[in-house]
ZAMAR-690559 format. One record per residue (C-alpha): residue number from 1; residue in three letters; x, y, z. Coordinates in Angstrom, 2 decimals, padded with zeros to 5 digits, always signed. Layout:
N
- resi | resn | px | py | pz
- NUM | ALA | X | Y | Z
...
This chain:
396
- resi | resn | px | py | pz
- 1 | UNK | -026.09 | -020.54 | +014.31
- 2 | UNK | -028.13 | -018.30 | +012.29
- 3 | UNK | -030.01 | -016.50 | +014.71
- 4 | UNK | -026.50 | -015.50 | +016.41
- 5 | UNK | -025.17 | -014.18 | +012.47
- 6 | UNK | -028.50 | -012.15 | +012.44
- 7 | UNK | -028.03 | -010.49 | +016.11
- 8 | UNK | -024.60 | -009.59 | +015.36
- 9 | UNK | -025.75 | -008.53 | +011.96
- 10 | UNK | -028.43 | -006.30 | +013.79
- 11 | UNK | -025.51 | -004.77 | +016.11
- 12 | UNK | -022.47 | -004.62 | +013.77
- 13 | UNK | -024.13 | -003.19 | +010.65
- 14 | UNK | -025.51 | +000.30 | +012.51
- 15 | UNK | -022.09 | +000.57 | +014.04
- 16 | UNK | -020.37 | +000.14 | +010.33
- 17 | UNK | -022.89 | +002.90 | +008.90
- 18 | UNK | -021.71 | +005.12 | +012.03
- 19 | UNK | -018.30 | +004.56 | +011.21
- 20 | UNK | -018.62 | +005.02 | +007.54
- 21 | UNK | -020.62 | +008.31 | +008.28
- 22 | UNK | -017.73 | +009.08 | +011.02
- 23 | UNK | -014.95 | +008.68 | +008.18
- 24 | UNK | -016.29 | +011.17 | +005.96
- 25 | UNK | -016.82 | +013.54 | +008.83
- 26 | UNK | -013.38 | +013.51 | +010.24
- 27 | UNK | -011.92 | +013.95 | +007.09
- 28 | UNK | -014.36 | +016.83 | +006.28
- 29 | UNK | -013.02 | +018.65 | +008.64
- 30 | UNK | -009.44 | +018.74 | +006.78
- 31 | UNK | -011.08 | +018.97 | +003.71
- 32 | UNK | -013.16 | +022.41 | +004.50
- 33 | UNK | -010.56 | +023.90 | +006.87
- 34 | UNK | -008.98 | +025.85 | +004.17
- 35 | UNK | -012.13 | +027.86 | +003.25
- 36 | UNK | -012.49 | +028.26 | +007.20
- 37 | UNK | -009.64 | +029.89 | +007.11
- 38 | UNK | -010.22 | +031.76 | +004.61
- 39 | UNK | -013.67 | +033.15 | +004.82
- 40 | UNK | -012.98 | +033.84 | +008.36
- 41 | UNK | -009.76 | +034.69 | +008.39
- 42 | UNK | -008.03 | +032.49 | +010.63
- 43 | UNK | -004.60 | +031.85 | +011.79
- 44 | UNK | -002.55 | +028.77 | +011.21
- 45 | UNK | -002.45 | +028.55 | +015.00
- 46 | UNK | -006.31 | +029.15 | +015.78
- 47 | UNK | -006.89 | +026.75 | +013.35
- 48 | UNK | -004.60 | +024.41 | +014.79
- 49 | UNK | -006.60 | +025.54 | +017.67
- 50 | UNK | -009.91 | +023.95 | +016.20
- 51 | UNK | -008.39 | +020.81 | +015.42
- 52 | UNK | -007.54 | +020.42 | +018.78
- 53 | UNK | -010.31 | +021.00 | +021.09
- 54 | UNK | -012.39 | +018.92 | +018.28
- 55 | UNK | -009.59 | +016.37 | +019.85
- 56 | UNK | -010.30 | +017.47 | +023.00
- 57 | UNK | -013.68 | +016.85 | +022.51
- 58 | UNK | -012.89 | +013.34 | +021.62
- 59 | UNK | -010.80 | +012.79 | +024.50
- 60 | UNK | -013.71 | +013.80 | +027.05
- 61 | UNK | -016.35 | +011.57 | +025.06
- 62 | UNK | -014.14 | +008.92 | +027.37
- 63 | UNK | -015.24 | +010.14 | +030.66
- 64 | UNK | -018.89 | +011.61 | +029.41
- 65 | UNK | -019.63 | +008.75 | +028.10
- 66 | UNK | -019.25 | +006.06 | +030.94
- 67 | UNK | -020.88 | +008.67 | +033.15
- 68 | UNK | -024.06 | +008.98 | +031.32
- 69 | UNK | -024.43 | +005.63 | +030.31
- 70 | UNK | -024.65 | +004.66 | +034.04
- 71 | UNK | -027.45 | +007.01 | +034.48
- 72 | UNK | -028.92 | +006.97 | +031.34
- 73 | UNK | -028.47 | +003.16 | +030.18
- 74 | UNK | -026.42 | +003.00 | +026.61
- 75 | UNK | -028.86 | +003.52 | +023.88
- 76 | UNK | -029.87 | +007.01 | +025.24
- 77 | UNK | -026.58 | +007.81 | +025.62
- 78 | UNK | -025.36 | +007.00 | +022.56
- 79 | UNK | -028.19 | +008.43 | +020.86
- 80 | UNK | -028.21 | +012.12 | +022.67
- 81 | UNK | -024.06 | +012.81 | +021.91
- 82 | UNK | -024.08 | +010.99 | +018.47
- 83 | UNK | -026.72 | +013.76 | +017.53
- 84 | UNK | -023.88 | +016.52 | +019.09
- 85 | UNK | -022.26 | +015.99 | +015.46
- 86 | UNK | -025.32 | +016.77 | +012.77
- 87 | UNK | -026.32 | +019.84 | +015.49
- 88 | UNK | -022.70 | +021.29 | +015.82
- 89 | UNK | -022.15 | +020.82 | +011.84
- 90 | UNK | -024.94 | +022.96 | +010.95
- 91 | UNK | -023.96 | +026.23 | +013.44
- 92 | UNK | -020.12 | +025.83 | +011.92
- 93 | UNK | -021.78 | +026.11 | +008.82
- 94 | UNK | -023.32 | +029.58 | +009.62
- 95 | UNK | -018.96 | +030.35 | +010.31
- 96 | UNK | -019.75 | +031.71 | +014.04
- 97 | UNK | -017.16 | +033.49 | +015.94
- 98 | UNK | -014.19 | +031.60 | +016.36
- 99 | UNK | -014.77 | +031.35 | +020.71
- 100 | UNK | -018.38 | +029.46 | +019.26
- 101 | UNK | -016.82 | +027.54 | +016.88
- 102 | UNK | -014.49 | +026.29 | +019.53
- 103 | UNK | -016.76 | +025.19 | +021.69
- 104 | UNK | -018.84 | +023.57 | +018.90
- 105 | UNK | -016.23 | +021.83 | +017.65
- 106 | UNK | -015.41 | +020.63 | +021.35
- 107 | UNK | -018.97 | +019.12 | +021.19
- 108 | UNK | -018.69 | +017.75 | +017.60
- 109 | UNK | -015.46 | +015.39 | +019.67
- 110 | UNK | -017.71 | +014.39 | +022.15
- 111 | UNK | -020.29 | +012.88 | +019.52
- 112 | UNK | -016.99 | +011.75 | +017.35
- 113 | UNK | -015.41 | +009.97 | +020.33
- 114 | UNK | -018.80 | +008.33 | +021.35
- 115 | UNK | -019.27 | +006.93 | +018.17
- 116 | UNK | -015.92 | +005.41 | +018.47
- 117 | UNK | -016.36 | +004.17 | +021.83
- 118 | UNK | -019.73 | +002.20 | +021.28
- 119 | UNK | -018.27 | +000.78 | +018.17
- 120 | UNK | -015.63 | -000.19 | +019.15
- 121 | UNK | -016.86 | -001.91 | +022.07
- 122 | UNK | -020.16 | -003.40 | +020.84
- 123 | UNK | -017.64 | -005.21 | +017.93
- 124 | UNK | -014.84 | -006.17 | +020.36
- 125 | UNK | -017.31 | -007.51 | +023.00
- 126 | UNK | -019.14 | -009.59 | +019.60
- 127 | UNK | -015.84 | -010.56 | +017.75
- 128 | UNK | -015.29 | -013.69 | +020.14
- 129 | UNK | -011.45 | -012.13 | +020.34
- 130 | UNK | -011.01 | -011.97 | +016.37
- 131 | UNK | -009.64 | -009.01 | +015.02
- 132 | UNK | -010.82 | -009.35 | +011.49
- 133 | UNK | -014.37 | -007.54 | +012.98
- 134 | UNK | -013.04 | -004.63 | +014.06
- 135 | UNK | -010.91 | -004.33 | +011.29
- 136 | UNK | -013.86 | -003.78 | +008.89
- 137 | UNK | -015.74 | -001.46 | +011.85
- 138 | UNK | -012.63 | +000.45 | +010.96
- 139 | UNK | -012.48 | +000.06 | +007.15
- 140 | UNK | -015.83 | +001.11 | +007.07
- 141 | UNK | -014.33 | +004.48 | +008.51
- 142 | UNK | -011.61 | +004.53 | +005.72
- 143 | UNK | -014.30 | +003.68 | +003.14
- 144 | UNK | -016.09 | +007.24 | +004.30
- 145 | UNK | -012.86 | +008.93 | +004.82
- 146 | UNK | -012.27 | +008.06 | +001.15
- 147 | UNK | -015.59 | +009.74 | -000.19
- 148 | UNK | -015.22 | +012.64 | +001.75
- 149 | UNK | -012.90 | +015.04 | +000.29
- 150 | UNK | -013.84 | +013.38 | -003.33
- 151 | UNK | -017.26 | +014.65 | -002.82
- 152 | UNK | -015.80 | +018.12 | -001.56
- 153 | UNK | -013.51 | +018.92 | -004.15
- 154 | UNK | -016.78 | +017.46 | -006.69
- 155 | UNK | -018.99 | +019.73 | -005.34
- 156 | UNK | -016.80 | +022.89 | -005.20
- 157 | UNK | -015.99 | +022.20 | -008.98
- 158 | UNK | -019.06 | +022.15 | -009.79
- 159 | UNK | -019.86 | +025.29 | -008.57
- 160 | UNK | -021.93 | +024.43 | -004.97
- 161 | UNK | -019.49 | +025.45 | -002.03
- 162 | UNK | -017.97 | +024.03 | +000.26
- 163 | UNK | -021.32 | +023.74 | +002.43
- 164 | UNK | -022.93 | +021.83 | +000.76
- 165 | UNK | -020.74 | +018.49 | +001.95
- 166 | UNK | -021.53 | +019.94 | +005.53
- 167 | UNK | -025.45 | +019.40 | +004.61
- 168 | UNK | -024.61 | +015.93 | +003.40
- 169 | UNK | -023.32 | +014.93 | +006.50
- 170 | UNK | -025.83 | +016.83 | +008.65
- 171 | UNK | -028.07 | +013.82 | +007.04
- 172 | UNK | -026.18 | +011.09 | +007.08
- 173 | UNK | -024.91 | +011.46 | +010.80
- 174 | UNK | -028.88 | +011.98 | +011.63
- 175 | UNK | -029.23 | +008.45 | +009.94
- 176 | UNK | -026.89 | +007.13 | +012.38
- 177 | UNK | -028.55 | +008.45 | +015.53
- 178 | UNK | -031.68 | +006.69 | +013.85
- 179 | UNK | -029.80 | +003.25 | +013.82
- 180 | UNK | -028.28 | +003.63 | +017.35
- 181 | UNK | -031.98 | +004.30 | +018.18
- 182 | UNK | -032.88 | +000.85 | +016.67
- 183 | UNK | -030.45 | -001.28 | +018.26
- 184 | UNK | -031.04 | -003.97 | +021.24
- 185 | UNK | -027.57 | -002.39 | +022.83
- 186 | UNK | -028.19 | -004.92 | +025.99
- 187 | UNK | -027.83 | -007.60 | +023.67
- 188 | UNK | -024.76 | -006.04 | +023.13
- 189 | UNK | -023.16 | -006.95 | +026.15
- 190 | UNK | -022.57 | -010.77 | +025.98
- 191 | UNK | -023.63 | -013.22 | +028.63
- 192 | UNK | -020.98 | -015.27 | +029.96
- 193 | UNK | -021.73 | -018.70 | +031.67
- 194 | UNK | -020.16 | -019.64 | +035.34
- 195 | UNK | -017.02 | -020.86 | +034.23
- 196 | UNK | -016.57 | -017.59 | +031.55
- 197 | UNK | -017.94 | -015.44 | +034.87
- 198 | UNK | -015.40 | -017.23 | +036.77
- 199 | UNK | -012.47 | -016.94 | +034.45
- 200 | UNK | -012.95 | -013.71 | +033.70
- 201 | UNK | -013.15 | -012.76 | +037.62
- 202 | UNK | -009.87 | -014.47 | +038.25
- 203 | UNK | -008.12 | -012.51 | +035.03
- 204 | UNK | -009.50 | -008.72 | +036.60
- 205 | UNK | -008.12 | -009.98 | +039.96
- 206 | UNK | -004.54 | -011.24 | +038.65
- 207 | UNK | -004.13 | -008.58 | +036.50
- 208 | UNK | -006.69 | -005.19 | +035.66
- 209 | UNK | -006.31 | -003.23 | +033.02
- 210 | UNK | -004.28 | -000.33 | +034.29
- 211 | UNK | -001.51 | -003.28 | +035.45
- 212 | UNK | -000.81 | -004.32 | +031.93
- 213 | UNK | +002.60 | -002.78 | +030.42
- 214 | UNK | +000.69 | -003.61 | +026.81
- 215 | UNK | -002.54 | -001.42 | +027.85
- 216 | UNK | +000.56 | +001.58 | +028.22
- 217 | UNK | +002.64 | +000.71 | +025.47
- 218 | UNK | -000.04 | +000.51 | +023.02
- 219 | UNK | -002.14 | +003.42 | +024.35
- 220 | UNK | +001.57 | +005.67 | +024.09
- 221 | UNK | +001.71 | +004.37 | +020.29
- 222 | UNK | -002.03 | +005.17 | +019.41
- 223 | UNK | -001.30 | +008.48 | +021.09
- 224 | UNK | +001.63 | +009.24 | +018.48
- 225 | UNK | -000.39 | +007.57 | +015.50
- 226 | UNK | -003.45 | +009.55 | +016.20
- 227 | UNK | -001.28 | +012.70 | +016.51
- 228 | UNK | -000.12 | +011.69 | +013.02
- 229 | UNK | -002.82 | +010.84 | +011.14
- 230 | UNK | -005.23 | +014.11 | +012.96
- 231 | UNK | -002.17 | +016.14 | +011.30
- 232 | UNK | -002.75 | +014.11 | +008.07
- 233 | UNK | -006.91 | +014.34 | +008.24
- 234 | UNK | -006.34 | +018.24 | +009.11
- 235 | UNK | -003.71 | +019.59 | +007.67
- 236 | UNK | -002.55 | +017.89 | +004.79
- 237 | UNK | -004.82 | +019.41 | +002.53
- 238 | UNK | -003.90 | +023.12 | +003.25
- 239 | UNK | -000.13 | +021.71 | +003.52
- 240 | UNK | -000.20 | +020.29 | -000.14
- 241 | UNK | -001.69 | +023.68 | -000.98
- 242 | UNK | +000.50 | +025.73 | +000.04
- 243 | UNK | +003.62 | +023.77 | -001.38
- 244 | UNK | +001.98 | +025.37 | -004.49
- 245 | UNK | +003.22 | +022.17 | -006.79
- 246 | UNK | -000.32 | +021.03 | -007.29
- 247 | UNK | -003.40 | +022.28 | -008.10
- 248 | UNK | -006.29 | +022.29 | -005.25
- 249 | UNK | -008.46 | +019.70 | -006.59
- 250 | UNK | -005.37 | +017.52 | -006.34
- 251 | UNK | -004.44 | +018.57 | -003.04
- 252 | UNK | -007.64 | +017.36 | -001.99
- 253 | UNK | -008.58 | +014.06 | -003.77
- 254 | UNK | -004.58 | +013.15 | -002.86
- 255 | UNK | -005.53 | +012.71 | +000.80
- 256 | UNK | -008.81 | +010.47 | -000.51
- 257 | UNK | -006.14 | +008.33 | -002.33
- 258 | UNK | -004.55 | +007.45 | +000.87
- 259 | UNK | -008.28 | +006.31 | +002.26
- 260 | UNK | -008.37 | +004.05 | -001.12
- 261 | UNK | -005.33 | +002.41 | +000.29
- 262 | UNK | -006.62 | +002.28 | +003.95
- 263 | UNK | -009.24 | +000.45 | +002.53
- 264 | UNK | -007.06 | -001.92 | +000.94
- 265 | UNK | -004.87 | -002.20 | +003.36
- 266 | UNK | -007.84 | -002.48 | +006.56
- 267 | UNK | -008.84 | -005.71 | +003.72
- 268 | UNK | -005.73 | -007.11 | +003.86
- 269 | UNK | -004.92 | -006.69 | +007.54
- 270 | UNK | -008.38 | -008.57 | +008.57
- 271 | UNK | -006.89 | -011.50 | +006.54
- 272 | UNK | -003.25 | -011.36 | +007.58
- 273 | UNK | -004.92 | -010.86 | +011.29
- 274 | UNK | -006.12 | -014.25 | +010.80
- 275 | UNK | -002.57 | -016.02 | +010.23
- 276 | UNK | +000.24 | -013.89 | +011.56
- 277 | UNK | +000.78 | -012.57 | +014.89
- 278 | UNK | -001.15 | -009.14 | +015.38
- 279 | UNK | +002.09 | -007.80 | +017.12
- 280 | UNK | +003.78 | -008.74 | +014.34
- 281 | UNK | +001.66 | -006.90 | +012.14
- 282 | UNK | +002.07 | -003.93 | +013.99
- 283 | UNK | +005.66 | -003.22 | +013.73
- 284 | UNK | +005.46 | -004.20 | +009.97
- 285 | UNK | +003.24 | -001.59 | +010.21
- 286 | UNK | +005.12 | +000.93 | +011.96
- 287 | UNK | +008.14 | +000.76 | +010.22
- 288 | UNK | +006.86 | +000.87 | +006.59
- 289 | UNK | +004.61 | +004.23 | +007.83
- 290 | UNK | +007.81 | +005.87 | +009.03
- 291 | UNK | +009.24 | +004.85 | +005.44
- 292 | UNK | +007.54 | +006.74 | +003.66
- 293 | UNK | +006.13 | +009.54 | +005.78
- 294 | UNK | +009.98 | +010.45 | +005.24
- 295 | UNK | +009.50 | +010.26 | +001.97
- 296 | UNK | +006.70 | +012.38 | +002.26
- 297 | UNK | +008.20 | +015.26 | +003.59
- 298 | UNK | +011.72 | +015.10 | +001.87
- 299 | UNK | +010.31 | +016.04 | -001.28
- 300 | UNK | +008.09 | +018.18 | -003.20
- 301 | UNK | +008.21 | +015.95 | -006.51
- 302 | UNK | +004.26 | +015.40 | -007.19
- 303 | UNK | +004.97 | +011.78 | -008.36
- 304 | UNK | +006.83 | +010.81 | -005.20
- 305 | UNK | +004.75 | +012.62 | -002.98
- 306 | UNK | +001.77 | +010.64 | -004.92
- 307 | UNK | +003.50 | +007.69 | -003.99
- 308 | UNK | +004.42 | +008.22 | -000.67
- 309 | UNK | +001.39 | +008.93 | +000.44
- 310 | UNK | -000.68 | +005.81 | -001.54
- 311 | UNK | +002.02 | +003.86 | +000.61
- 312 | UNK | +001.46 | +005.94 | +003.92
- 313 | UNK | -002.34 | +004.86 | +003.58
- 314 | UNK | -001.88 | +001.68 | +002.59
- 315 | UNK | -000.01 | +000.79 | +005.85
- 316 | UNK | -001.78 | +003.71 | +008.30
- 317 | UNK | -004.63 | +001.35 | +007.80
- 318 | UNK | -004.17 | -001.76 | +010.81
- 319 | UNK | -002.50 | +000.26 | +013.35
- 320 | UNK | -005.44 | +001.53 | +014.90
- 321 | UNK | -007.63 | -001.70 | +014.73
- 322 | UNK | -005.14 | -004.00 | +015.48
- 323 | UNK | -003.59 | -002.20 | +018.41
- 324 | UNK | -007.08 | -002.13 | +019.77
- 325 | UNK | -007.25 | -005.70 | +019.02
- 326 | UNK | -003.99 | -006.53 | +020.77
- 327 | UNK | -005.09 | -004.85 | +024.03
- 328 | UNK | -008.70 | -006.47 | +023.43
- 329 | UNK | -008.26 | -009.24 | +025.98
- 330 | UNK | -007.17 | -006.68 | +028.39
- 331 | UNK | -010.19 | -004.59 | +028.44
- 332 | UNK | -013.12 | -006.97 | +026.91
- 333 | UNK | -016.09 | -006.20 | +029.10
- 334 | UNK | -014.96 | -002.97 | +030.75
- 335 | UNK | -015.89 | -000.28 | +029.29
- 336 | UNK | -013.77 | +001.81 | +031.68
- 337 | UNK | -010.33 | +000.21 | +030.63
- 338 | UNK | -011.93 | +000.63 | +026.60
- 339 | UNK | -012.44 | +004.53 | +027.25
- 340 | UNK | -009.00 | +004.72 | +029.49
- 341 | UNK | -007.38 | +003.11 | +026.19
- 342 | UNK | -009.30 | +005.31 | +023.78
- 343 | UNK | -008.49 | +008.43 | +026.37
- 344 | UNK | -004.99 | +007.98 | +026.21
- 345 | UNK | -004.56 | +007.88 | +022.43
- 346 | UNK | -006.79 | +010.63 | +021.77
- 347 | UNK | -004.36 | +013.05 | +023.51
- 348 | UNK | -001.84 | +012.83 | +020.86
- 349 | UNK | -004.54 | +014.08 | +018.60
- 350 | UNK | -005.11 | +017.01 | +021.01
- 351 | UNK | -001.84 | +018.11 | +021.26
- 352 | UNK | -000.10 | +017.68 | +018.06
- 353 | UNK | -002.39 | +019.59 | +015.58
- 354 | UNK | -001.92 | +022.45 | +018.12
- 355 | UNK | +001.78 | +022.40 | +018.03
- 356 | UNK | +001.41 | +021.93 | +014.29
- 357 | UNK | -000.45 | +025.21 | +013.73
- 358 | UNK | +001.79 | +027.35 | +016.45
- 359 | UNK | +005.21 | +026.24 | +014.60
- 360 | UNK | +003.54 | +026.71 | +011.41
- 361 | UNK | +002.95 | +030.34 | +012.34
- 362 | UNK | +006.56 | +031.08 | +013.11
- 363 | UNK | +008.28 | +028.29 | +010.83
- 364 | UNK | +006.07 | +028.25 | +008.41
- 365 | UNK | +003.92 | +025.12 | +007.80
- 366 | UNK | +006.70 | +022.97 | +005.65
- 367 | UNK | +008.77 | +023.05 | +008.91
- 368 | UNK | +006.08 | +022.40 | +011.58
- 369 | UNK | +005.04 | +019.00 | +009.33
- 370 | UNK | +008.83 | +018.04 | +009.50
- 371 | UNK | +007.98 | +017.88 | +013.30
- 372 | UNK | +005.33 | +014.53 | +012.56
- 373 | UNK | +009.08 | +012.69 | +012.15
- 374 | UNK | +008.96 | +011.98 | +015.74
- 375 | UNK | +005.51 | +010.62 | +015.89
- 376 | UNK | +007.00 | +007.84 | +013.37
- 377 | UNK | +009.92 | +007.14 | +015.14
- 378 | UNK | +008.08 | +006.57 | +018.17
- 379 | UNK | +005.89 | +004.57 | +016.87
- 380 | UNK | +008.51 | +002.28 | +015.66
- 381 | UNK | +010.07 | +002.21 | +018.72
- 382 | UNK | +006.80 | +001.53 | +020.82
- 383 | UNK | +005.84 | -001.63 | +018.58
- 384 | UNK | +009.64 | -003.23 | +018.90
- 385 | UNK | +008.96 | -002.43 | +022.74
- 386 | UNK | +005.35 | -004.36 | +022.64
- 387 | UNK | +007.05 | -007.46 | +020.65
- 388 | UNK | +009.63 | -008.15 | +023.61
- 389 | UNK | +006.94 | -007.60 | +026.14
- 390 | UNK | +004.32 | -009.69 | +024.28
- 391 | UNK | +006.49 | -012.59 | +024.63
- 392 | UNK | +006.94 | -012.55 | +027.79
- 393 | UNK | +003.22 | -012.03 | +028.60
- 394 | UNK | -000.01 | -014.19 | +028.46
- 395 | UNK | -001.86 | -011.24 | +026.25
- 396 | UNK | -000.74 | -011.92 | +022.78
């Protein structure tokens, strides 16, 4: 019993530090954006245009990544396009010209969306089918996204720029490649006896992956979340800014307050996970997100904004994780269906901070933020969808 707690220990703990390290660069990027804009004098749009091929990025990850692994075997995968992110950070911190920082922050997604997809599977393919795993893999991201613009806003008050995060990271994302490097990823991968081998065979042949209405309907509302909370991570910052209501140390720490309750709410969802249904969950979830992203952008009262968006973290925080988790039986083992699931959601973070910036241009950015409405509703609508089609299926 205690040599399998250490070899999980051995696997899970690198991929929490990744994650952790992963948080705080994601939300980096929202966090700096508005002295990328201005130092090099950027365009809503072209901005919009970074966060999306840094999506794009992401999305690819899911086809690089099975491709190289097969070649390469996992560790050296893992190890070459996790250190994409602490190479890539450094150049955009030298502010290149904007076709270079495209493309950089095209590869800084493919290290981003490897991370994810190792972590994610090494913990589902560990967690015996328990979500409460992955939901701390994925605290551990909101505990980094949390530090992140604190430290930025910290820095730049005291005076050091808004490099010097960018440095910070550069080191801590090295770190990471260092404890992908140290980890027996084979062991990572299970062994099943005959009868597991057996079952397992018979579930692929009755129904794959890409037959399962739950792998689409969850995949459809990860791809509106992720469109939703990429808008959040990137723009949200230069959008409380330029309500001019609050000052920009505010602006920024008020997006780490929503990580505080991601935390908080990732802590309570990997207990909850334990008792009440995950799809369940979900659609609590869903609608309580759509709540009070409404209230969000109805208002430009700093107490209820303050409010609104403690409560949009608090209940951002299990969607991801526990849609994962609700799909997990669906793709455990297959890293294919894993990056096909991962693939699908990440193009709602492609697309939507792209439409974001281009109606921001013409509308203004007040208007283009109104837009994230529909990425709530459908979220809603998706989980109702996955209750009715939970219960009639054997993936629950």
């Amino acid at each position: 019993m205690n040599s399998t707690i250490n070899a999980k220990l051995k696997l899970f703990l690198p991929c929490y530090f990744a994650f952790f390290v992963n948080g705080a660069m994601v939300l980096a990027v929202g966090a700096v954006l508005p002295y990328i804009i201005q130092e090099a004098g950027l365009s809503y749009g072209l901005a919009g245009g970074l966060l999306s091929t840094f999506a794009i990025g992401n999305l690819l990850a899911s086809f690089v990544n099975p491709l190289m692994a097969a070649k390469l075997g996992r560790k050296a995968t893992i190890v070459l396009l996790s250190s994409l992110i602490p190479i890539t950070w450094f150049v955009i911190s030298l502010l290149p010209s904007v076709m270079v920082m495209y493309v950089l922050f095209i590869l800084m997604g493919i290290g981003r969306g490897s991370v994810s997809i190792i972590n994610n599977a090494v913990v589902n393919d560990n967690s015996d089918g328990k979500p409460a795993a992955l939901n701390f893999l994925h605290m551990s991201f909101a505990v980094g996204a949390f530090v992140s613009p604190f430290l930025t806003s910290a820095f730049i008050s005291l005076g050091f720029g808004w490099r010097i995060i960018i440095y910070i990271i550069v080191i801590a994302t090295s770190l990471s490649c260092v404890g992908y490097a140290s980890m027996n990823l084979n062991a990572a991968r299970p062994q099943k006896t005959d009868a597991q081998l057996k079952e397992h065979r018979q579930d692929k042949q009755h129904k794959p992956f890409y037959k399962s209405a739950i792998f689409y309907i969850m995949g459809l509302l990860l791809f509106l979340y992720l469109g939703l909370e990429n808008c959040v991570n990137g723009w949200f910052v230069t959008y409380f800014k330029s309500m001019e209501i609050m000052s920009d140390a505010y602006a920024t720490n008020l997006v780490s307050i929503t990580w505080i309750m991601v935390m908080l709410g990732r802590l309570l969802t990997a207990k909850l996970s334990q008792k009440v249904d995950k799809n369940k969950l979900i659609m609590v979830y869903c609608i309580a997100t759509a709540f009070f992203f409404v209230l969000l952008v109805v208002t430009s009262n700093l107490i209820v904004i303050t409010i609104a968006i403690t409560g949009l973290g608090f209940f951002f925080a299990g969607i991801y994780p526990t849609s994962i988790s609700s799909v997990g039986a669906v793709v455990k083992g297959d890293d294919t269906g894993m990056s096909m699931f991962l693939a699908m959601a990440a193009l709602g973070g492609i697309i939507t901070p792209q439409i974001v910036g281009i109606v921001a241009d013409g509308a203004g950015l007040v208007a283009a933020i109104l837009l994230l409405s529909i990425n709530a509703a459908g979220m809603f609508a998706l989980s109702c969808i996955n209750i009715k089609i939970a219960k009639k299926s054997k993936v629950v």
